[in-house]
PASEBA-1860 file (N, C-alpha, C; in nm, 3 decimals):
! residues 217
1> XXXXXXXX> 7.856/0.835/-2.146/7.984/0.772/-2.114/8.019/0.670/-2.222 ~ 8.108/0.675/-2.264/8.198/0.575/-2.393/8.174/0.443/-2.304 ~ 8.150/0.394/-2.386/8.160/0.175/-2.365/8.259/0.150/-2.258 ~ 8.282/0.054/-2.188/8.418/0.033/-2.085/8.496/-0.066/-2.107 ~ 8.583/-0.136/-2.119/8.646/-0.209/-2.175/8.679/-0.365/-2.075 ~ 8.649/-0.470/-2.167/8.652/-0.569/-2.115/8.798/-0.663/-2.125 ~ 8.825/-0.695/-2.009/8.987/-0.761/-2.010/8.961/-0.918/-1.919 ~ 9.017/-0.982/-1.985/9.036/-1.139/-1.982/9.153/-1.156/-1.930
9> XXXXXXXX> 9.159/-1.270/-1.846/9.265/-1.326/-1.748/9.259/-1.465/-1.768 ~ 9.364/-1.561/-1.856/9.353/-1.742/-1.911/9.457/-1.780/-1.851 ~ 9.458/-1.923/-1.846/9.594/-1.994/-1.814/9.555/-2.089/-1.718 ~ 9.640/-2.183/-1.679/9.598/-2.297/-1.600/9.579/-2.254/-1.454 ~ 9.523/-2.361/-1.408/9.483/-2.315/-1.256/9.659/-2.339/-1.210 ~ 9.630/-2.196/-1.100/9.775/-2.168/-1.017/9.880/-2.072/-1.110 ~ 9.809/-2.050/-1.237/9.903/-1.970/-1.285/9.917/-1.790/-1.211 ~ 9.819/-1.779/-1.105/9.840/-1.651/-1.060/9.693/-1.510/-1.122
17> XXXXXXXX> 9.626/-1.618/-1.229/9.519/-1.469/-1.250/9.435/-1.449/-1.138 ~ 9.413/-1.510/-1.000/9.325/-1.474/-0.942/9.422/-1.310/-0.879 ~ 9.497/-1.363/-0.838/9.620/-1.309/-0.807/9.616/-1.152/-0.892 ~ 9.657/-1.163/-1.019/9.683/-1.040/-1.075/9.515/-0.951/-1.108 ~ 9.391/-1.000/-1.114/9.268/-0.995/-1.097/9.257/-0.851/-1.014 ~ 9.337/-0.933/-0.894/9.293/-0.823/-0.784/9.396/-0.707/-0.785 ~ 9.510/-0.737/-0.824/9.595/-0.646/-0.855/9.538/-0.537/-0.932 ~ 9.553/-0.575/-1.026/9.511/-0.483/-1.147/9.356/-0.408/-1.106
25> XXXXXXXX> 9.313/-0.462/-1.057/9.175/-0.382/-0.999/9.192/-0.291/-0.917 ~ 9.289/-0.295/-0.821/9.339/-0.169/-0.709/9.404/-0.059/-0.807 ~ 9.482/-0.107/-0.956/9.599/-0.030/-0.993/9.490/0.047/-1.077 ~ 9.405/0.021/-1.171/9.306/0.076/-1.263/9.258/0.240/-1.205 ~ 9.193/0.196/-1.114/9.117/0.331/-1.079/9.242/0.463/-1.047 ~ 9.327/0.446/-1.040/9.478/0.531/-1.008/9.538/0.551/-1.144 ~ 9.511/0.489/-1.229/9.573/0.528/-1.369/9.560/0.565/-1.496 ~ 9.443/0.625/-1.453/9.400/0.766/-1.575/9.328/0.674/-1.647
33> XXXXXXXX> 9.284/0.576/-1.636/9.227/0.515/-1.795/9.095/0.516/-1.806 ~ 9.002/0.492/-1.686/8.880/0.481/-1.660/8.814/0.663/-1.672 ~ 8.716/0.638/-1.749/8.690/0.758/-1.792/8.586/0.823/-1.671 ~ 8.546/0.930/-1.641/8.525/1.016/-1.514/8.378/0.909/-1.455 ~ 8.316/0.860/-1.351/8.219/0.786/-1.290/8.233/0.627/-1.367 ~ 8.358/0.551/-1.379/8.313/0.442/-1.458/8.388/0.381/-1.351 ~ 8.374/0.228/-1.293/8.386/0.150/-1.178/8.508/0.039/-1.269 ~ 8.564/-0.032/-1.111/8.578/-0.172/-1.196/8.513/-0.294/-1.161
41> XXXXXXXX> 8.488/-0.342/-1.271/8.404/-0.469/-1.190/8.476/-0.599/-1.232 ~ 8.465/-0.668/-1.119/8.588/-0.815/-1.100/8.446/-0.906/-1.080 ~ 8.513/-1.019/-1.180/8.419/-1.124/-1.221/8.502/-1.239/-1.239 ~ 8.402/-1.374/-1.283/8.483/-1.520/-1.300/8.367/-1.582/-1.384 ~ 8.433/-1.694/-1.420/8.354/-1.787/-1.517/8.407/-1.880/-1.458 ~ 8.334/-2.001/-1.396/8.218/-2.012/-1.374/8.175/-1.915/-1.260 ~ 8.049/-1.898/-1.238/8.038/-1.833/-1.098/8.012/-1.669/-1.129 ~ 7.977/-1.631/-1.210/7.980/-1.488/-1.196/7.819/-1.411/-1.189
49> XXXXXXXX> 7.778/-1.513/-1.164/7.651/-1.467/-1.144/7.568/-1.553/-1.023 ~ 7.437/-1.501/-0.995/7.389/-1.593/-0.868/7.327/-1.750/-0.949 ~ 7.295/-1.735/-1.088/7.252/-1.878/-1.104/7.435/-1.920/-1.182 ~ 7.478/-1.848/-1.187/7.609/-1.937/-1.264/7.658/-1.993/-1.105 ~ 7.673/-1.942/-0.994/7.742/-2.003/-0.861/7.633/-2.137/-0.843 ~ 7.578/-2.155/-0.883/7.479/-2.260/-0.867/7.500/-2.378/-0.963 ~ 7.564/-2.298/-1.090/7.629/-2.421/-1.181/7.782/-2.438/-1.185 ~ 7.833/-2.350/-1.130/7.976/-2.372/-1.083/7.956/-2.491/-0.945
57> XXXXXXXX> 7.891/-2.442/-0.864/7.888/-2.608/-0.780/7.832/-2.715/-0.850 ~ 7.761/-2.731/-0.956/7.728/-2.849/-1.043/7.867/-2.890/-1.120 ~ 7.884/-2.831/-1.138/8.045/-2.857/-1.230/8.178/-2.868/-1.162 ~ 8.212/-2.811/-1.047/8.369/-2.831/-0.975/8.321/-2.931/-0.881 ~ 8.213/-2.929/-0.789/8.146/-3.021/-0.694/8.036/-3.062/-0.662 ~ 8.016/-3.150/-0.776/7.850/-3.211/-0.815/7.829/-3.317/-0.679 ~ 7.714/-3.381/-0.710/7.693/-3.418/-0.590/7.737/-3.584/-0.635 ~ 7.743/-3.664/-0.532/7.806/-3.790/-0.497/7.765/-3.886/-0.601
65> XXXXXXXX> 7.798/-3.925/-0.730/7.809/-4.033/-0.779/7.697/-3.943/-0.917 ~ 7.719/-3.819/-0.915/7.637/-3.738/-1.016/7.712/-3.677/-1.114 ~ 7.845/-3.733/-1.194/7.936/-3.622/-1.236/7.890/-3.643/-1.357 ~ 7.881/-3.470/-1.385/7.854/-3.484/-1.578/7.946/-3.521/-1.679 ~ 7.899/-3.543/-1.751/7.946/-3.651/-1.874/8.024/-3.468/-1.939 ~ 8.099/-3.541/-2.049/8.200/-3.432/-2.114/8.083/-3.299/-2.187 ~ 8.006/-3.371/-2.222/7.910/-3.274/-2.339/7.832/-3.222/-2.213 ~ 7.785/-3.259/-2.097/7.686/-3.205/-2.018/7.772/-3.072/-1.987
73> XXXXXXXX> 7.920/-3.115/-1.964/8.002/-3.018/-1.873/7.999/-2.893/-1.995 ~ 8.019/-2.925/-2.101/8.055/-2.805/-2.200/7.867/-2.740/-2.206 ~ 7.793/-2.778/-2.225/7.673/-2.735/-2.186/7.641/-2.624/-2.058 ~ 7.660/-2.682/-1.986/7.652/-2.647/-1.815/7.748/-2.494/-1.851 ~ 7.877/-2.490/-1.858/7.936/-2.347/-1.913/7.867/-2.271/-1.978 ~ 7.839/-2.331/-2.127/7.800/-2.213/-2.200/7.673/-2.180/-2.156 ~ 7.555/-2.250/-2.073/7.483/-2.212/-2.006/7.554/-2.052/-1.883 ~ 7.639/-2.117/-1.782/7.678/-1.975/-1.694/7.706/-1.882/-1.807
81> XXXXXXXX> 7.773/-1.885/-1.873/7.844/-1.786/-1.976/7.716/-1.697/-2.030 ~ 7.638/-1.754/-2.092/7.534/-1.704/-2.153/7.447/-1.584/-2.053 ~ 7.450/-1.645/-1.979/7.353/-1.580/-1.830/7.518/-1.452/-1.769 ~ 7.614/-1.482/-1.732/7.710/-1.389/-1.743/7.721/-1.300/-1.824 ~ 7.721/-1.301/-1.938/7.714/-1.187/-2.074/7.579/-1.081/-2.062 ~ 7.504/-1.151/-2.060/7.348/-1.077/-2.043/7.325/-0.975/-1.887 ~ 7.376/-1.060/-1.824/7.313/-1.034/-1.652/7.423/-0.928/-1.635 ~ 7.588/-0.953/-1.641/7.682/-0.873/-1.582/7.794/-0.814/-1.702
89> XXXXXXXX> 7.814/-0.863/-1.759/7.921/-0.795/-1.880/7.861/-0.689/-1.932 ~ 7.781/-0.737/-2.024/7.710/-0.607/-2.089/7.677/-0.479/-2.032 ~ 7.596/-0.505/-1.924/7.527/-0.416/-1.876/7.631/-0.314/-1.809 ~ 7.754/-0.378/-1.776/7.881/-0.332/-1.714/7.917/-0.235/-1.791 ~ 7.960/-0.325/-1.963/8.000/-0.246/-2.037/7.939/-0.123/-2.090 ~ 7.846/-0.098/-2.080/7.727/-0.032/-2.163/7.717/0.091/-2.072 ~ 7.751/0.130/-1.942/7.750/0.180/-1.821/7.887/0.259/-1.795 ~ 7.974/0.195/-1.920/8.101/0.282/-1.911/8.216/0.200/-1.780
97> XXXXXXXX> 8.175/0.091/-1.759/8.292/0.053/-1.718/8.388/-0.059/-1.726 ~ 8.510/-0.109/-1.637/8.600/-0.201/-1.704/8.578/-0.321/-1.643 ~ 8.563/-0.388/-1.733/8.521/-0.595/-1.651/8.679/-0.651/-1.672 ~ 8.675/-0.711/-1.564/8.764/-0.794/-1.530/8.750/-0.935/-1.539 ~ 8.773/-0.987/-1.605/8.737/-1.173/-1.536/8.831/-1.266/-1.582 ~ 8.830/-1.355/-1.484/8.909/-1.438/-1.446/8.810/-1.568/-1.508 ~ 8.878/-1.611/-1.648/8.779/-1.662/-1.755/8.721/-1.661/-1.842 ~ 8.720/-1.645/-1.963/8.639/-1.663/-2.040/8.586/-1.777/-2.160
105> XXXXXXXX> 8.585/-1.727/-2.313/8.593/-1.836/-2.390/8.710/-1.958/-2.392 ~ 8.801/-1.885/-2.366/8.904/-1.947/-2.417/8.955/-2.050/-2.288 ~ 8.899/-2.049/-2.187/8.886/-2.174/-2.099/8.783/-2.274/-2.098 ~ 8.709/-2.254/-2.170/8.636/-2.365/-2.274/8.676/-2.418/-2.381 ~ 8.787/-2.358/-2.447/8.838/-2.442/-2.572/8.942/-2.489/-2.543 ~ 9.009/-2.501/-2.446/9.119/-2.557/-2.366/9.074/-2.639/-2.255 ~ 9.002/-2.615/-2.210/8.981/-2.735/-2.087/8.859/-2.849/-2.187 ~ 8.780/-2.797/-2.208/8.697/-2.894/-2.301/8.689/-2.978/-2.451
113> XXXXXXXX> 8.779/-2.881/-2.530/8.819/-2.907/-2.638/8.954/-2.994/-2.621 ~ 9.044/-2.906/-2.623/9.191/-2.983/-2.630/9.191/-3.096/-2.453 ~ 9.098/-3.041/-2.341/9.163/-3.142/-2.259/9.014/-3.266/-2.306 ~ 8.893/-3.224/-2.291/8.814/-3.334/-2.318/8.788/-3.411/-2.445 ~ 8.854/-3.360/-2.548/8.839/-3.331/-2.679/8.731/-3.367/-2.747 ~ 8.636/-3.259/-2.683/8.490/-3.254/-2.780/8.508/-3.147/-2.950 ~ 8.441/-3.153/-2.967/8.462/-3.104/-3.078/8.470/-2.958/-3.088 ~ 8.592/-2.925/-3.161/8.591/-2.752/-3.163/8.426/-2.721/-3.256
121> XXXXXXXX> 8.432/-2.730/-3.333/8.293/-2.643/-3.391/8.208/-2.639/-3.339 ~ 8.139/-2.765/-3.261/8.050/-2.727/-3.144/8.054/-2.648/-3.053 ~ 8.193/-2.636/-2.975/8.254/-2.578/-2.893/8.202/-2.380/-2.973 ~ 8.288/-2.370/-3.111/8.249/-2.262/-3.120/8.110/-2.228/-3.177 ~ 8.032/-2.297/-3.210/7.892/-2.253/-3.220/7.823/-2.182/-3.062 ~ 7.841/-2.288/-3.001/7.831/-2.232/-2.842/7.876/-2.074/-2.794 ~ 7.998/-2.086/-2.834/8.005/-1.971/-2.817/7.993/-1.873/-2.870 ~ 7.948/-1.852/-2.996/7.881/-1.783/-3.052/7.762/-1.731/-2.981
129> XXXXXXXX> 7.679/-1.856/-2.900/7.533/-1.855/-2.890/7.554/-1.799/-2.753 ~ 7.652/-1.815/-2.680/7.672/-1.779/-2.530/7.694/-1.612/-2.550 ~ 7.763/-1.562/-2.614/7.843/-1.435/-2.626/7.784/-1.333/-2.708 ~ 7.694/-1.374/-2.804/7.655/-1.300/-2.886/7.734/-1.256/-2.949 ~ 7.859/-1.290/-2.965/7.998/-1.223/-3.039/8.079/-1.127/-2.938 ~ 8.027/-1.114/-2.825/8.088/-1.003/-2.736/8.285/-1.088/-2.734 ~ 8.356/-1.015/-2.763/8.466/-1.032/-2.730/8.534/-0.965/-2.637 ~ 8.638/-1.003/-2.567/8.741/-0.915/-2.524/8.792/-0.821/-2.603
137> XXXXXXXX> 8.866/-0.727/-2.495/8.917/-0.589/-2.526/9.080/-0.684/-2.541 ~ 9.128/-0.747/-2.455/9.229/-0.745/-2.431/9.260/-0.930/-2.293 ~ 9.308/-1.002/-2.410/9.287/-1.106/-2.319/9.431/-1.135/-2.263 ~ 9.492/-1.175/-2.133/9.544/-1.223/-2.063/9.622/-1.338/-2.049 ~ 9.723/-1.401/-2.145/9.745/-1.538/-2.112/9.872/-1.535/-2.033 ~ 9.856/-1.585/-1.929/9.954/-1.626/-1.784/10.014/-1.750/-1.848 ~ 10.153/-1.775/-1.863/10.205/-1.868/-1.907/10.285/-1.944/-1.768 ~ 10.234/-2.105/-1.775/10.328/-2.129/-1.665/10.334/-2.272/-1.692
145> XXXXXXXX> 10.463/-2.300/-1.631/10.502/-2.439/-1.644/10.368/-2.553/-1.565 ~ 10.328/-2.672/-1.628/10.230/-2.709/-1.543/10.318/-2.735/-1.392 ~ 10.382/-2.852/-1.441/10.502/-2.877/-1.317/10.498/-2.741/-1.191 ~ 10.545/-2.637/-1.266/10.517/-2.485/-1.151/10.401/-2.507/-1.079 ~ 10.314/-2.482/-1.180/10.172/-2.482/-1.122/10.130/-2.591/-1.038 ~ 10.162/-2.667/-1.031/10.095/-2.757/-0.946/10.192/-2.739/-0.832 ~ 10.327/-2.744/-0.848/10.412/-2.701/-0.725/10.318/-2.586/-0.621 ~ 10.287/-2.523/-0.707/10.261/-2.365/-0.617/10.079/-2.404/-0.569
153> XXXXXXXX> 10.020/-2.512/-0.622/9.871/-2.561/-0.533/9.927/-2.649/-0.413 ~ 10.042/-2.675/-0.394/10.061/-2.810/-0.308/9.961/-2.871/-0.279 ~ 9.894/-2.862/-0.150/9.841/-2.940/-0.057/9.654/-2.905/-0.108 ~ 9.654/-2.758/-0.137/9.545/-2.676/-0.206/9.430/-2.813/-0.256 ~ 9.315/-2.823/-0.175/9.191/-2.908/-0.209/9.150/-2.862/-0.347 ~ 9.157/-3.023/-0.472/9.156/-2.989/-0.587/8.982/-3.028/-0.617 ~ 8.920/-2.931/-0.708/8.830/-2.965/-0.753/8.789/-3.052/-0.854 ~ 8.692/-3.079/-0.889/8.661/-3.195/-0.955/8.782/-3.161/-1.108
161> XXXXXXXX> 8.746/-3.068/-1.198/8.810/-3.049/-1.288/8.994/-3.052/-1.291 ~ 9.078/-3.007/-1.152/9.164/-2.950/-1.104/9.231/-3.152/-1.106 ~ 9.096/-3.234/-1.099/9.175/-3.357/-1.044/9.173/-3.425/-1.131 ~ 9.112/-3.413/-1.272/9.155/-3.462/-1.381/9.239/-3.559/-1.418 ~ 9.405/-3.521/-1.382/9.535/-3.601/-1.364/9.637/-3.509/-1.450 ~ 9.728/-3.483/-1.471/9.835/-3.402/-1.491/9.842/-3.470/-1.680 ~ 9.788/-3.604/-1.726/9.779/-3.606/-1.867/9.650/-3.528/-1.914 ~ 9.566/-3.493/-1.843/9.460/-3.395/-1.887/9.519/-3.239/-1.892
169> XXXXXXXX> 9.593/-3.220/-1.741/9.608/-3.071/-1.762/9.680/-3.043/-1.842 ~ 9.823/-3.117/-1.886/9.867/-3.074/-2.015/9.825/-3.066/-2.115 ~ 9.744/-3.157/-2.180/9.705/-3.108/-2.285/9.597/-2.956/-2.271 ~ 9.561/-2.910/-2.180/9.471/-2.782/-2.185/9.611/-2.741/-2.150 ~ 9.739/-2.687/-2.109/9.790/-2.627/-2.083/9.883/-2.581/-2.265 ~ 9.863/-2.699/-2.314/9.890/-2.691/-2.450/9.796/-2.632/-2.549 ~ 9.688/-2.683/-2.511/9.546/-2.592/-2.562/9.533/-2.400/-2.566 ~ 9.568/-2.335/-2.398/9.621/-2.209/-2.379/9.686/-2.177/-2.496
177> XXXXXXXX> 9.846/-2.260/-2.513/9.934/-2.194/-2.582/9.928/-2.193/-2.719 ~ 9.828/-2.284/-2.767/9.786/-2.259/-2.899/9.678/-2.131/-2.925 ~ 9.603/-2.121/-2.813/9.464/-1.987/-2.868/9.542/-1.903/-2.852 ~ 9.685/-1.889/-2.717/9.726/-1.754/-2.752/9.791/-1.703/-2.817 ~ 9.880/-1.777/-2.954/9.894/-1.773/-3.069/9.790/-1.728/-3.166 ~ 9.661/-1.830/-3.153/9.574/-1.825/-3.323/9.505/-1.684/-3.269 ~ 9.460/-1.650/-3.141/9.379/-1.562/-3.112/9.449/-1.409/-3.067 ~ 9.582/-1.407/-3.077/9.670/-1.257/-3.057/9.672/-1.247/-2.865
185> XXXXXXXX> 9.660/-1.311/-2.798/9.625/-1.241/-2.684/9.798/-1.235/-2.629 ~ 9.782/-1.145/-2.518/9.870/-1.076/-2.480/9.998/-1.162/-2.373 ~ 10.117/-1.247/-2.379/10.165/-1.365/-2.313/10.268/-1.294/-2.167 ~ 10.169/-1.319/-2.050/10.266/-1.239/-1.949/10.346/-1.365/-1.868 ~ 10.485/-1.407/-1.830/10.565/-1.514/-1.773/10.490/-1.466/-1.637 ~ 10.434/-1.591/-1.608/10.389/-1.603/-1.445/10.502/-1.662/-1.371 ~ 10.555/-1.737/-1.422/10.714/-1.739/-1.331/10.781/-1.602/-1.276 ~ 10.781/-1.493/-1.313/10.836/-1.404/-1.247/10.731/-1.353/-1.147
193> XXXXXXXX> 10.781/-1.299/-1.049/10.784/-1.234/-0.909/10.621/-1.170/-0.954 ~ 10.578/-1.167/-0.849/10.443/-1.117/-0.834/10.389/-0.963/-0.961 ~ 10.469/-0.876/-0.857/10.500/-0.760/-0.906/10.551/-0.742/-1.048 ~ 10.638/-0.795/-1.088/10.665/-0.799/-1.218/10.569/-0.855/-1.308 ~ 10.437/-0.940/-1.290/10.377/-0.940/-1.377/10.270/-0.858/-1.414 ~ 10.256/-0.817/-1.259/10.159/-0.701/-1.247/10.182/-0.576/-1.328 ~ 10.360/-0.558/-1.344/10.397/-0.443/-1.397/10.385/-0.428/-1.532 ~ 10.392/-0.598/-1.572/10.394/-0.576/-1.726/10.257/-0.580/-1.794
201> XXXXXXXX> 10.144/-0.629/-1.681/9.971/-0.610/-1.754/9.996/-0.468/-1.722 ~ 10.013/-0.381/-1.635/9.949/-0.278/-1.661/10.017/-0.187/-1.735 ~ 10.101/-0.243/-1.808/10.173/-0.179/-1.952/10.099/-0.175/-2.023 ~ 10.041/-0.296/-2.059/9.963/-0.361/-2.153/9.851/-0.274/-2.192 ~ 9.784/-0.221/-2.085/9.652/-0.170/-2.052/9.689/-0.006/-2.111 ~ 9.806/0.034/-2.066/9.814/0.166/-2.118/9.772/0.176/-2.240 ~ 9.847/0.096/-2.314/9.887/0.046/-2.461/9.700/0.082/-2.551 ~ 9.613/0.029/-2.458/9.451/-0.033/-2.506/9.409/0.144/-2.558
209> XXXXXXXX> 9.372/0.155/-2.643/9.288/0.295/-2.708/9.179/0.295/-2.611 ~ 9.182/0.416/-2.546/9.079/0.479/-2.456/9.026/0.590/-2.512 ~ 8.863/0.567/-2.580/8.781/0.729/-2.610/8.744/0.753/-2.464 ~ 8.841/0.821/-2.381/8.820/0.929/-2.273/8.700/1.043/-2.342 ~ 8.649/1.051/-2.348/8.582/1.217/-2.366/8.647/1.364/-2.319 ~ 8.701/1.421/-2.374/8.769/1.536/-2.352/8.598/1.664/-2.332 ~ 8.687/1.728/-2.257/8.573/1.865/-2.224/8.524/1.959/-2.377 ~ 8.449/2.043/-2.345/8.460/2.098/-2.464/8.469/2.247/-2.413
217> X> 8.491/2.341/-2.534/8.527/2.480/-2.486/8.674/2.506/-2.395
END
């Protein structure tokens, strides 16, 4: 079975990737792309593994008067990340099928870099060391007004990172719109209607070169 292709979902919290995540996961297996026995598998950063859910509660809801310092937090990630790549991506990919996640690098160089502003080169050595170079097939940036976004969490219990203050989230919301410039990824308006954004990722996806394996004879 040919490699399976890995697709990335970025953008601020409330922009809707959990949302289109699941979408696009019902629409996949119905649209010819997945080559004959290959699955989809839906994932997240933090959390995508059983010891990353263990450092995702260290990091969104540490314990009482325990919050990590900026460098612990960028640590603590490329730690899940590292253990994510190894444990569930790869092995996904390698198996012939399509990863989904809601997360990747590039919510580390935006929430940590541009919102905490540690240093990019550290930032990307890390990820180097987290990823082994594994990149996306095809990354995801959900564009949305912060103002929107926070409209559409109203009342929604914010996590540690989520409570930052609205001069933090902009600048990571500014952070997004710079990687999805320097880095090519693909810009879908989360302001429009559910469906319509759904319609236009899975344009997108057609678009992606698939070695299907054709029969022979």
């Amino acid at each position: 079975m040919p490699r399976g292709r890995f697709v990335v979902l970025e953008g601020i919290d409330g922009c809707g990737k959990t949302t289109q995540l699941e979408a696009l996961s019902r629409w996949l297996p119905t649209s010819g792309l997945l080559a004959p026995g290959a699955q989809v598998v839906c994932t997240r950063e933090p959390g995508g593994t059983s010891l990353g859910q263990a450092l995702r509660q260290l990091l969104l809801h540490p314990p009482e008067g325990q919050v990590p310092c900026s460098r612990t937090e960028l640590l603590l990630y490329a730690a899940d990340r590292a253990q994510h790549v190894q444990e569930r991506i790869l092995p996904a990919l390698a198996a012939g099928h399509w990863v989904l996640s809601d997360r990747f690098t590039g919510s580390t160089v935006a929430y940590q870099g541009d919102g905490r502003g540690l240093d990019r080169e550290l930032i990307a050595e890390l990820e180097g060391m987290a990823t082994g170079g594994l990149q996306a097939d095809l990354t995801f940036w959900l564009e949305l007004p912060l103002a929107a976004a926070l409209r559409r969490r109203g009342d929604w219990p914010a996590d540690r990172i989520e409570a930052a203050g609205e001069p933090f989230l902009g600048r990571v919301a500014a952070g997004f719109a710079r990687l999805a410039a320097e880095r090519g990824w693909q810009r879908l308006d989360a302001s429009q209607p559910v469906a319509a954004v759904t319609a236009a990722a899975c344009e997108h996806l057609r678009q992606l070169e698939i070695p299907v394996p054709r029969p022979h004879g």
